[in-house]
DOMI-223198 format. One line per 8 residues: number of its first residue (from 1); their letters; for each residue x, y, z of N, C-alpha, C. Coordinates in steps of 0.1 Angstrom, whole numbers. Layout:
<recs>
NUM	a	X:Y:Z:X:Y:Z:X:Y:Z; ...
</recs>
This chain:
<recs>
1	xxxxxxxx	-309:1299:772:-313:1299:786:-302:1295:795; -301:1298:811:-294:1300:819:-295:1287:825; -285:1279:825:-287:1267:840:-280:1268:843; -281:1262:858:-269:1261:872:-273:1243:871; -259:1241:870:-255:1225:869:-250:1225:889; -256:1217:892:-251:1212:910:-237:1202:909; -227:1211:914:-218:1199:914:-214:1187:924; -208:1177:924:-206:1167:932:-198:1172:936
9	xxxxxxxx	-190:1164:954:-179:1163:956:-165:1172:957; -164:1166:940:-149:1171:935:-150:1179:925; -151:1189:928:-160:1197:915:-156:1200:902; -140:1197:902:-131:1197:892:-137:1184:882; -139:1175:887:-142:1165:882:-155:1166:877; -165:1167:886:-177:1171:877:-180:1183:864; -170:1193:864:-169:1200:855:-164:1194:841; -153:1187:846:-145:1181:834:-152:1168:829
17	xxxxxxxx	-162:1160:837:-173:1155:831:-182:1160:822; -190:1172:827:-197:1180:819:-195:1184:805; -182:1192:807:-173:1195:794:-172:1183:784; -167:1169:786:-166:1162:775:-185:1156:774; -192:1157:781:-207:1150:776:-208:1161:767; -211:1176:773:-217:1183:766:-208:1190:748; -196:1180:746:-188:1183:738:-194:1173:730; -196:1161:735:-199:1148:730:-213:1151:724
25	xxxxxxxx	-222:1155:729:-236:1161:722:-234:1169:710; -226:1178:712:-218:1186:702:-233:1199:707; -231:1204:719:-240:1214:729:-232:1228:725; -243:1233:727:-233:1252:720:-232:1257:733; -226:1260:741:-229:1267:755:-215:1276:756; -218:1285:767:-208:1295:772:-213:1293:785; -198:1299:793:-197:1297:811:-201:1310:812; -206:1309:823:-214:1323:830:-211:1325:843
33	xxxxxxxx	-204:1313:853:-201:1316:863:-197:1298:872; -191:1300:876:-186:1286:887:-182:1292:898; -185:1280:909:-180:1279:921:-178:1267:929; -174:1266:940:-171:1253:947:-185:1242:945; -196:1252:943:-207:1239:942:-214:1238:929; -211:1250:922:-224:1252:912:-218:1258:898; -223:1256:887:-217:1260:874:-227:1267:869; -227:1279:865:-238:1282:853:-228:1283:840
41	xxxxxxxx	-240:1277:831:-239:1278:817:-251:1284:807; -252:1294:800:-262:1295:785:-261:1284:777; -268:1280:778:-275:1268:768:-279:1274:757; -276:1266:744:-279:1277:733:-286:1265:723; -287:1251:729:-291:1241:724:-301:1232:732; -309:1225:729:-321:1215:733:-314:1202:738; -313:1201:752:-312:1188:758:-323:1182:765; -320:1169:765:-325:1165:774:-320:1160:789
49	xxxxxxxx	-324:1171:799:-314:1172:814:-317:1155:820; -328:1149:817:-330:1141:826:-319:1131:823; -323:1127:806:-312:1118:801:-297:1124:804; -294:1131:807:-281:1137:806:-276:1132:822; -285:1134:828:-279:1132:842:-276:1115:846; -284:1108:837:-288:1095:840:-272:1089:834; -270:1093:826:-257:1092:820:-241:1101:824; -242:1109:839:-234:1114:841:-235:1113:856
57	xxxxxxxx	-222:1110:861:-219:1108:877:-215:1122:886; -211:1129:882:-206:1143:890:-218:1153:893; -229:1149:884:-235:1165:886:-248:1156:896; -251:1166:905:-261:1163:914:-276:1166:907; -277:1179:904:-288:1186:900:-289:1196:889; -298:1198:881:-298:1207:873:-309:1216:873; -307:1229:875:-320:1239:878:-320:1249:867; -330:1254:861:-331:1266:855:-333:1277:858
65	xxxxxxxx	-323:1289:850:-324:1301:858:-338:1308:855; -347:1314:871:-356:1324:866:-351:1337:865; -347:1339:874:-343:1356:874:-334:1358:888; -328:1369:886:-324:1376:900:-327:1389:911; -327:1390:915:-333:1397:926:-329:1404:936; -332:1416:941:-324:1426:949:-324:1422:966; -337:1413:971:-337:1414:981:-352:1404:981; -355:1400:996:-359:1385:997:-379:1391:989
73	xxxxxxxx	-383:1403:995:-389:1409:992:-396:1403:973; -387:1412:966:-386:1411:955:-390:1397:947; -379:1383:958:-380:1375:950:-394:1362:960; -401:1367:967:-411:1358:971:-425:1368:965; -421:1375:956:-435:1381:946:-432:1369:940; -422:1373:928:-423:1360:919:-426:1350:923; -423:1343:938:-426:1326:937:-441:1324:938; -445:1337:947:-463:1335:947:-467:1339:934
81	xxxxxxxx	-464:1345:921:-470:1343:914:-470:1330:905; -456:1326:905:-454:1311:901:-463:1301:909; -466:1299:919:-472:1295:925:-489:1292:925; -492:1301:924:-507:1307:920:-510:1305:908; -501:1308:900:-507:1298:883:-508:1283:882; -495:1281:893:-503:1258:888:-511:1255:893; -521:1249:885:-532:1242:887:-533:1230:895; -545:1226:900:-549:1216:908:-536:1218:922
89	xxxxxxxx	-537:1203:927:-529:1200:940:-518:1210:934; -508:1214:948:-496:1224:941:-486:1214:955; -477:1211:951:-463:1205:956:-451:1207:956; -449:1221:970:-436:1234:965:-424:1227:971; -414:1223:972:-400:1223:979:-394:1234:976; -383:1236:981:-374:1243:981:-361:1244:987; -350:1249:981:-335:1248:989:-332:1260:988; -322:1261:999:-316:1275:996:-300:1274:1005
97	xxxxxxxx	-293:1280:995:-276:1282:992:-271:1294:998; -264:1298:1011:-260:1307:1012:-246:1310:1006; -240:1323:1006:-229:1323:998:-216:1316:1006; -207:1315:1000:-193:1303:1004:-190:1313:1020; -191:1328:1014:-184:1338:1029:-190:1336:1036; -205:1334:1039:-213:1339:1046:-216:1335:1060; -220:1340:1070:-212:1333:1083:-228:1325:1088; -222:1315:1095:-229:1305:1095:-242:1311:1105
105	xxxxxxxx	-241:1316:1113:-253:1325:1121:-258:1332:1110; -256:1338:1103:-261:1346:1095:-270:1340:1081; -265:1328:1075:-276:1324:1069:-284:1314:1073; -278:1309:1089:-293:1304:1093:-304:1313:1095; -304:1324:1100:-310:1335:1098:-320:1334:1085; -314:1336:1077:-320:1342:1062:-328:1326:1059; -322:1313:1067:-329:1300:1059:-344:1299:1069; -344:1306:1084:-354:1307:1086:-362:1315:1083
113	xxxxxxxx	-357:1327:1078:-368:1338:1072:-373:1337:1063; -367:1324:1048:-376:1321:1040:-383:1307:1045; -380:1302:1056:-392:1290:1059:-408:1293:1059; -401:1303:1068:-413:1314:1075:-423:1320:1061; -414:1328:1054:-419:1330:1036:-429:1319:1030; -428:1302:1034:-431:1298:1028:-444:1291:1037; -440:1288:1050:-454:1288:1057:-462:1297:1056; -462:1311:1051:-475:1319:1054:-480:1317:1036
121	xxxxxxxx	-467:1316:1032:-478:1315:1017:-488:1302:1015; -486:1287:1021:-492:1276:1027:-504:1285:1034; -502:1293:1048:-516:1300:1053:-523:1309:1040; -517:1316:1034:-527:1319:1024:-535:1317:1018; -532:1305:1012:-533:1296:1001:-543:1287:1009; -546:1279:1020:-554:1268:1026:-568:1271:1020; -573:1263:1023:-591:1267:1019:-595:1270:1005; -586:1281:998:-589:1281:985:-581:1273:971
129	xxxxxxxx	-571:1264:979:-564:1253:968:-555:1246:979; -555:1235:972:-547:1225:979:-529:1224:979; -523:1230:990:-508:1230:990:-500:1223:997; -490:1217:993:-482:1210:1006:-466:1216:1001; -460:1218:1017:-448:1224:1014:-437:1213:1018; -428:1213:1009:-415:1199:1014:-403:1207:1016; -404:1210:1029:-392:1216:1032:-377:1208:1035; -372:1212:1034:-356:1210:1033:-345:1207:1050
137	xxxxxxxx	-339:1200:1047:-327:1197:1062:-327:1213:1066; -326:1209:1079:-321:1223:1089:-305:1219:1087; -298:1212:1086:-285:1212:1088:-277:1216:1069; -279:1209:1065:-278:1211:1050:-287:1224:1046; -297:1226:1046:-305:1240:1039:-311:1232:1027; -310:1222:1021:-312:1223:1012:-322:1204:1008; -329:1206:999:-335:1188:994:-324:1180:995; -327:1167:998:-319:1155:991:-328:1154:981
145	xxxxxxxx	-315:1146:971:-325:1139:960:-337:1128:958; -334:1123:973:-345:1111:974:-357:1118:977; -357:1132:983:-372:1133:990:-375:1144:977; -368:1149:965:-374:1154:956:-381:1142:943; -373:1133:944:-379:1120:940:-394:1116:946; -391:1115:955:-399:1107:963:-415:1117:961; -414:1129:961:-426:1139:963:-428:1143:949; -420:1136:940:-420:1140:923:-422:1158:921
153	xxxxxxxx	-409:1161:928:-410:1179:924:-407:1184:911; -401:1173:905:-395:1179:888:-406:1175:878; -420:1167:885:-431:1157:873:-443:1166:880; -451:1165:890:-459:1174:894:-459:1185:904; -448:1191:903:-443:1198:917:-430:1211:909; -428:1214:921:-414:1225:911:-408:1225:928; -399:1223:926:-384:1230:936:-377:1241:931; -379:1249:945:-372:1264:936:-358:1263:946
161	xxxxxxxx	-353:1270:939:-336:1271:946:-333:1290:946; -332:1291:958:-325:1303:962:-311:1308:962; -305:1310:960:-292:1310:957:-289:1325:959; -278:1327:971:-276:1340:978:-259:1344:966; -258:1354:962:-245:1357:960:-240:1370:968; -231:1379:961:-228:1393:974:-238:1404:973; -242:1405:955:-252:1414:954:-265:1413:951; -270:1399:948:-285:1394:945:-290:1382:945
169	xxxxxxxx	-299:1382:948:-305:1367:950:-309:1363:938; -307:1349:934:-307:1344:920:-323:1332:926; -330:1330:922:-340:1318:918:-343:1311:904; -342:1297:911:-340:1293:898:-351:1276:903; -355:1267:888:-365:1261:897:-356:1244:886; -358:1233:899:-353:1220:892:-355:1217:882; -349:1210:869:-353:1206:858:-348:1191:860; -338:1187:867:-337:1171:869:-329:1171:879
177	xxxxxxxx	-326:1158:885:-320:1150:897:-314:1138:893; -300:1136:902:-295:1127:898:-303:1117:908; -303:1106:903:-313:1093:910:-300:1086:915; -301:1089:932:-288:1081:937:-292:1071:946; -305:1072:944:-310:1051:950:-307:1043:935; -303:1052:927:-302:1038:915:-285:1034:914; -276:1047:918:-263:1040:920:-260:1032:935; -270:1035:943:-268:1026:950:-272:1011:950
185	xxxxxxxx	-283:1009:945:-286:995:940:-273:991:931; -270:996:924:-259:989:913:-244:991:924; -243:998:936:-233:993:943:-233:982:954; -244:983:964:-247:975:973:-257:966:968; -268:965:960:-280:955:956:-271:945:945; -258:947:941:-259:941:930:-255:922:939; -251:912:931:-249:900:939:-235:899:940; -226:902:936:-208:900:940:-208:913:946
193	xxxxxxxx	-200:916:960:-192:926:959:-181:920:969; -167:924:971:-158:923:978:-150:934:987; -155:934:1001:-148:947:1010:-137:947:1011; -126:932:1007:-116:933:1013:-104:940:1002; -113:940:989:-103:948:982:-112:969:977; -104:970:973:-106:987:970:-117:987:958; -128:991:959:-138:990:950:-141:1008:947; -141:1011:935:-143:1019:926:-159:1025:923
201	xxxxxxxx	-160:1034:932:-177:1040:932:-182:1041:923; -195:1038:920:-200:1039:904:-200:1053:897; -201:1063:907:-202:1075:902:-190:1078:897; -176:1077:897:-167:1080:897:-163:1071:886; -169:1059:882:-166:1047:872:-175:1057:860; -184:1064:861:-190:1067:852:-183:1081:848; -179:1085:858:-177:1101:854:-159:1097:846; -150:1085:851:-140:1085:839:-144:1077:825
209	xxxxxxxx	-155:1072:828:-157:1066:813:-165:1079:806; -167:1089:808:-172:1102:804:-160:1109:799; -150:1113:806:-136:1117:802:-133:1109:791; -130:1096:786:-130:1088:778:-130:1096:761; -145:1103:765:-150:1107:750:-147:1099:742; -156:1084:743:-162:1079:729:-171:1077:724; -176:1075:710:-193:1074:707:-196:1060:711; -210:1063:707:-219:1055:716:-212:1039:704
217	xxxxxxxx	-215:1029:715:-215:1015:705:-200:1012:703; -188:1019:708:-178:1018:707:-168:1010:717; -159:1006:723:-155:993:729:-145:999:738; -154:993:747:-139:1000:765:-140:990:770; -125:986:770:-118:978:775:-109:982:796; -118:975:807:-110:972:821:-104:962:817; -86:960:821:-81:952:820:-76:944:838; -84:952:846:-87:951:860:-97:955:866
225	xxxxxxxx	-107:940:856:-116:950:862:-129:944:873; -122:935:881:-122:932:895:-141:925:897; -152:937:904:-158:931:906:-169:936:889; -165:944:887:-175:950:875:-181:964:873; -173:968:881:-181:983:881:-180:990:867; -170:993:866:-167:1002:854:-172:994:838; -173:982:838:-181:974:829:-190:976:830; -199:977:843:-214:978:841:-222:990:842
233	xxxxxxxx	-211:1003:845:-216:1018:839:-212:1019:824; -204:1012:820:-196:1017:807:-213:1006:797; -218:994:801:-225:988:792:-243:998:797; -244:1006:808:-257:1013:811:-255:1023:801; -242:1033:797:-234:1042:787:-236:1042:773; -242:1024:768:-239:1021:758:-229:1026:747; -218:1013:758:-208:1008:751:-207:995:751; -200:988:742:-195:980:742:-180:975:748
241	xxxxxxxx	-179:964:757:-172:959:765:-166:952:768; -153:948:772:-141:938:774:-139:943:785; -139:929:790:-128:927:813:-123:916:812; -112:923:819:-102:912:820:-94:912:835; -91:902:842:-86:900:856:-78:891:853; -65:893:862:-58:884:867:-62:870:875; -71:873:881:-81:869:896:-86:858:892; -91:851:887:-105:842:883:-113:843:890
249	xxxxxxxx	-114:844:899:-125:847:914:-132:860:908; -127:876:908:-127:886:903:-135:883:890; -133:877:880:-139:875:866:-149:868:871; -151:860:880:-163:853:878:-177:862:886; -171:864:897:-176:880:906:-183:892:894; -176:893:883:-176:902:872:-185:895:864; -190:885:859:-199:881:855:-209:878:856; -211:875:874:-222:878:874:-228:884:882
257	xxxxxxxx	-221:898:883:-227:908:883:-232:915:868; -225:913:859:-229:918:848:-241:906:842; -244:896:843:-256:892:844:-267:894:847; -265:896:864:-276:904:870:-278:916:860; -273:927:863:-272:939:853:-281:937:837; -281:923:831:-286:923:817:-300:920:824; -305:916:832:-316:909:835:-321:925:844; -321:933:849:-320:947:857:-328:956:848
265	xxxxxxxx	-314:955:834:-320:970:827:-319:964:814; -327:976:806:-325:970:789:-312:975:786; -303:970:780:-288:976:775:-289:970:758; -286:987:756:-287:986:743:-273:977:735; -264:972:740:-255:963:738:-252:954:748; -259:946:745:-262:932:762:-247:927:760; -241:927:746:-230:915:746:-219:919:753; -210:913:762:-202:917:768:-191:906:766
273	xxxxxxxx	-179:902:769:-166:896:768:-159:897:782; -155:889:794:-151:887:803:-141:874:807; -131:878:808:-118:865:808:-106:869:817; -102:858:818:-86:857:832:-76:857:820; -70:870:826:-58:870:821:-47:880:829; -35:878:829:-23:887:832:-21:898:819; -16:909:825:-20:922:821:-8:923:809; 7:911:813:10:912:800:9:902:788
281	xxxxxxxx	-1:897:789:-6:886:784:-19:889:776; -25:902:774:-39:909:773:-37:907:754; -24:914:750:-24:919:737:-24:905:730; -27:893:735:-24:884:726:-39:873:727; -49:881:736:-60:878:737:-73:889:727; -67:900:726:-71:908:721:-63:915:704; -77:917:695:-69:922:681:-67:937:683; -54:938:678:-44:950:673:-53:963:669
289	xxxxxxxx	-52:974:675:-64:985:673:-75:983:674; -78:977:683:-97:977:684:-106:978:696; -96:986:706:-100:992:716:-105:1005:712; -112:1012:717:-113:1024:717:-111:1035:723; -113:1027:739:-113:1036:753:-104:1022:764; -97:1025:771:-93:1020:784:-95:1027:794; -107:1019:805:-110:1027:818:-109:1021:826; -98:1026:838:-98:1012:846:-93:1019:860
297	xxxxxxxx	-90:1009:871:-84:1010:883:-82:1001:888; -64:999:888:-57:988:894:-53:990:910; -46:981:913:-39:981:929:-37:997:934; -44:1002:945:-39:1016:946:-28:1015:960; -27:1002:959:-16:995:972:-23:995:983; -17:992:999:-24:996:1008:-29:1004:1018; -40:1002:1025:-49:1011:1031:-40:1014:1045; -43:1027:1048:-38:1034:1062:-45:1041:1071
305	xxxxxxxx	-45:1036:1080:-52:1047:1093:-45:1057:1095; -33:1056:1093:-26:1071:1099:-14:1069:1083; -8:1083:1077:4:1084:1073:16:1079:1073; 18:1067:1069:27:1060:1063:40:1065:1060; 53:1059:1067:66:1068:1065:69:1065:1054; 76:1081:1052:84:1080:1034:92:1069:1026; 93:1057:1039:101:1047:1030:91:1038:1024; 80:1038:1034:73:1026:1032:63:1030:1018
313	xxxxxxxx	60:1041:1021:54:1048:1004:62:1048:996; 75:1045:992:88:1047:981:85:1034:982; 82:1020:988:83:1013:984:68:1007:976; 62:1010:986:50:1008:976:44:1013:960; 48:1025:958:54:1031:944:67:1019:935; 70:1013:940:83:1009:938:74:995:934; 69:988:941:63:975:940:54:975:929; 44:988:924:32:990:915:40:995:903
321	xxxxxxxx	50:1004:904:52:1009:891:58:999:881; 65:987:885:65:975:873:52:968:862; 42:969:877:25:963:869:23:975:862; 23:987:862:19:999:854:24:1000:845; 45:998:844:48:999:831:42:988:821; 42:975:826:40:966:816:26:967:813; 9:974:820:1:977:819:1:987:803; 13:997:808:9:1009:797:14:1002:781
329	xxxxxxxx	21:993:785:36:986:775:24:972:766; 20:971:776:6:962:765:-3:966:756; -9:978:758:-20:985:760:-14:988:741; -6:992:742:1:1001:732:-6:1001:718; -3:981:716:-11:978:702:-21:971:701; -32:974:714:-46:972:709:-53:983:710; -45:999:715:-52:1009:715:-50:1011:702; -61:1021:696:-65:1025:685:-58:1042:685
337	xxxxxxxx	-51:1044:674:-39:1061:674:-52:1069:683; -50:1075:691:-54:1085:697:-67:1081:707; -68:1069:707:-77:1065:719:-65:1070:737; -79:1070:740:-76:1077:756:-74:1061:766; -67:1065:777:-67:1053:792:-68:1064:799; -81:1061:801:-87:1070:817:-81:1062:830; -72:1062:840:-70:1059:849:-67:1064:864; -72:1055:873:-64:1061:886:-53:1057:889
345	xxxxxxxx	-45:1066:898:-33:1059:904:-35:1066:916; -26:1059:928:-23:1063:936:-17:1071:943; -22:1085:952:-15:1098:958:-21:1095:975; -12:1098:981:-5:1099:994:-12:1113:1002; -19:1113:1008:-23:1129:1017:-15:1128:1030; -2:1138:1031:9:1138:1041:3:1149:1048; -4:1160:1040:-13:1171:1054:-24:1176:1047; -34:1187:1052:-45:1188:1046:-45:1187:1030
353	xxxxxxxx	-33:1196:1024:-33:1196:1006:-21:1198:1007; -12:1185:1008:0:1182:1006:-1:1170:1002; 4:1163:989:2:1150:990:16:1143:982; 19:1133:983:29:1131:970:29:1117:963; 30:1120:954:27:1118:939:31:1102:937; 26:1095:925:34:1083:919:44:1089:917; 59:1090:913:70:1091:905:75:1090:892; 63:1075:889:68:1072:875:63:1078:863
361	xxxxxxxx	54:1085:864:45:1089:852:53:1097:840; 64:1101:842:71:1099:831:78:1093:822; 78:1078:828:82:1068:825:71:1066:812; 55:1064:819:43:1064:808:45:1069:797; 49:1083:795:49:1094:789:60:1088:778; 72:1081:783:82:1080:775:76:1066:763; 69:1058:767:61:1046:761:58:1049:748; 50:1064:749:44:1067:738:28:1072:744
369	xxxxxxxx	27:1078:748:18:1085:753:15:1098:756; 7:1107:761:6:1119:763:-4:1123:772; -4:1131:784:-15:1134:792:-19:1145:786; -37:1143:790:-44:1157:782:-52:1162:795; -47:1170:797:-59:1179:806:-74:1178:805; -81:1171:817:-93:1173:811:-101:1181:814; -97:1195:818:-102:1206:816:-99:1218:809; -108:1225:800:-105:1237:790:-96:1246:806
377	xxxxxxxx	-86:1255:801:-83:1267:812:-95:1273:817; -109:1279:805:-115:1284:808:-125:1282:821; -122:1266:824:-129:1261:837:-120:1259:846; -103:1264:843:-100:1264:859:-97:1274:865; -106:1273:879:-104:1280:892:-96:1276:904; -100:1285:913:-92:1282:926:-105:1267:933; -118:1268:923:-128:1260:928:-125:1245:921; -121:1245:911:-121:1236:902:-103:1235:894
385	xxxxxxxx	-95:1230:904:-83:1229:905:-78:1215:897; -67:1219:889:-60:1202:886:-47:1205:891; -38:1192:889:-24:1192:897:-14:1195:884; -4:1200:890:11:1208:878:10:1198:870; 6:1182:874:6:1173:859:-5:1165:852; -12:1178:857:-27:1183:846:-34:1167:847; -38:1162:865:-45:1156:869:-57:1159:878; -64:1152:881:-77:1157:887:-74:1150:905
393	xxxxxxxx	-76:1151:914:-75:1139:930:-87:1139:932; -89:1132:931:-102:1123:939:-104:1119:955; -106:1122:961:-103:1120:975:-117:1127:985; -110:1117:998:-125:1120:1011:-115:1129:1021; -118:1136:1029:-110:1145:1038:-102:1132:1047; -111:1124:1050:-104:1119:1059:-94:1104:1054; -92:1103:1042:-87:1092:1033:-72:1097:1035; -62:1087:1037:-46:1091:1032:-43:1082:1019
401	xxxxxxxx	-49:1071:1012:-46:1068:1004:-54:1075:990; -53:1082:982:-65:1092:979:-62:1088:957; -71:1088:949:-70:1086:935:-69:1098:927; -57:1098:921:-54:1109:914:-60:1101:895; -68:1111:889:-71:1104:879:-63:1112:871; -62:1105:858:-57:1111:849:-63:1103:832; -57:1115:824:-60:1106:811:-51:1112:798; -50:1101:792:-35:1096:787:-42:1097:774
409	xxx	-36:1100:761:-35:1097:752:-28:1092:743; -31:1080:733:-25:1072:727:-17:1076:717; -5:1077:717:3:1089:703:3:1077:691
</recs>
């Protein structure tokens, strides 16, 4: 069967999330099509989407393909007959995707003409069965996840998705949602947080401990790992977990928030390990090979309102890349041969997609290490882009200090 995976953000990144879960399942699938928002894949195996998303930060939505269609005609038969067969109360939403070209008068157009499609099937329908229709932003076109939550369209209800390309309309109806009041509880509800330093979104803490690729019950070690984020997606992940901070403030922030967290959810490995230490000081707190994964984000230096001159960025590169060497220089012998360090570092936006780079990362490379692409070729596009040294950027349009992630492997 056909699904369209909804991507996040950075789409490169939610692809290359996808890739290692669905590698990690050991999923039989082939690509059918990507774009700036959306992925189809043939599924040729039995998931479960809900658990899948619960455990994955990039992908927004996942819908199943019904069919395609020549023209709007054609595909609002199908929805009234889909329609007409659920029983009792019936609770329709719907989104709809115009194509990337399409000019912006023009598919408002087409988003009112299926509103209209769906208020008269509502008049049809009155008197002889009970309908309610959840329509969608005028500005967006399309559901948020809270109000398909909220109207339970994937448990008693169906959301169909329209989806315009150049020659046919595709519908397809939700199979799951990512639940983004529950990353937000775990970023704002939790009891530590700290604005004054750079905190690491959970979605993005989850989607590099994904890149990671390790089995379940196995041990990821942050060795900065500040207030707890990436600890406390990596212990929801079920893994097993080590943090460590320079800070003591930070470690203790880290604890108990990961407290809260054991008392929150059931975690199938509650036990966790949290301690102050200097980062070259880690390998003598820790035994020789028995990391599995390192996911982390350290100093990305400081924040700017405006573009920062070239000296003052040579020196801030200049100030970090000593913590980094002796970071990668520790790491060495409590990583396990071929374990991964998922990390970010810091990139510079000097114009819309001009940015420049840390410098040192060949220095890493010379340690004993190796960067691995974390995307197959076959997923890169002009939509889903990495950089010449086969990294992913993370970034807001309007951010100049922006996270290039990468991941390293242990030679």
């Amino acid at each position: 069967m056909k699904y369209i995976f909804h991507l996040g953000r950075v789409s490169a990144l939610s692809v290359a999330e996808l890739q290692a879960m669905l590698n990690k399942i050991k999923t039989d699938y082939s690509m059918k099509f990507i774009s700036k928002k959306m992925l189809t894949l043939d599924i040729k195996s039995e998931i479960n989407f809900k658990e899948l998303l619960i455990q994955t930060g990039g992908i927004k939505k996942i819908t199943k393909f019904i069919n395609s269609y020549q023209n709007i005609d054609n595909i609002f038969e199908e929805i009234n007959l889909i329609i007409k067969n659920i029983p009792g109360k019936k609770v329709i939403g719907y989104s709809f995707y115009p194509t990337e070209t399409e000019r912006e008068n023009e598919a408002y157009d087409k988003f009112r003409e299926i509103e209209t499609r769906f208020k008269n099937i509502k008049r049809s329908l009155t008197g002889k069965s009970s309908i309610r229709i959840v329509f969608p932003d005028n500005k967006t076109m399309e559901l948020n996840s809270a109000s398909i939550f909220k109207n339970k369209l994937t448990i008693k209800g169906i959301e169909f998705n329209i989806m315009m390309s150049d020659d046919k309309i595709i519908l397809s109806k939700t199979v799951a949602v990512q639940d983004v009041g529950s990353y937000s509880q775990r970023d704002y509800g939790r009891p530590s947080r700290d604005s004054h330093i750079g905190m690491i979104p959970p979605k993005l803490a989850q989607i590099m401990i994904n890149l990671a690729s390790v089995k379940e019950g196995q041990t990821i070690l942050d060795p900065f790992c500040g207030i707890g984020t990436i600890l406390q997606e990596a212990l929801l992940n079920d893994y097993k977990v080590i943090g460590s901070d320079a800070n003591d403030k930070q470690v203790e922030n880290s604890k108990t928030n990961l407290e809260w967290l054991s008392k929150k959810y059931i975690l199938k490995y509650p036990d966790y390990k949290v301690f102050q230490s200097d980062i070259g000081n880690i390998s003598r707190k820790i035994k020789q090979n028995s990391i599995d994964a390192i996911v982390t984000e350290s100093s990305l230096g400081p924040v700017y309102k405006k573009v920062p001159k070239k000296q003052e960025v040579k020196q801030n590169f200049n100030n970090l890349e000593k913590m980094y060497l002796r970071f990668f220089q520790a790491s060495k012998s409590i990583l396990r041969k071929k374990a991964k360090i998922v990390i970010t570092l810091p990139v510079y936006r000097i114009k819309q997609d001009q940015f420049v780079f840390t410098p040192f990362v060949d220095k890493l490379e010379k340690i004993g290490y190796s960067i691995i692409c974390p995307l197959d070729t076959k997923f890169i596009t002009k939509y889903t882009k990495v950089t010449s040294r086969n990294s992913i950027i993370y970034d807001r349009p309007d951010q100049i200090v922006a996270r290039e992630v990468f991941v390293f492997e242990n030679e």
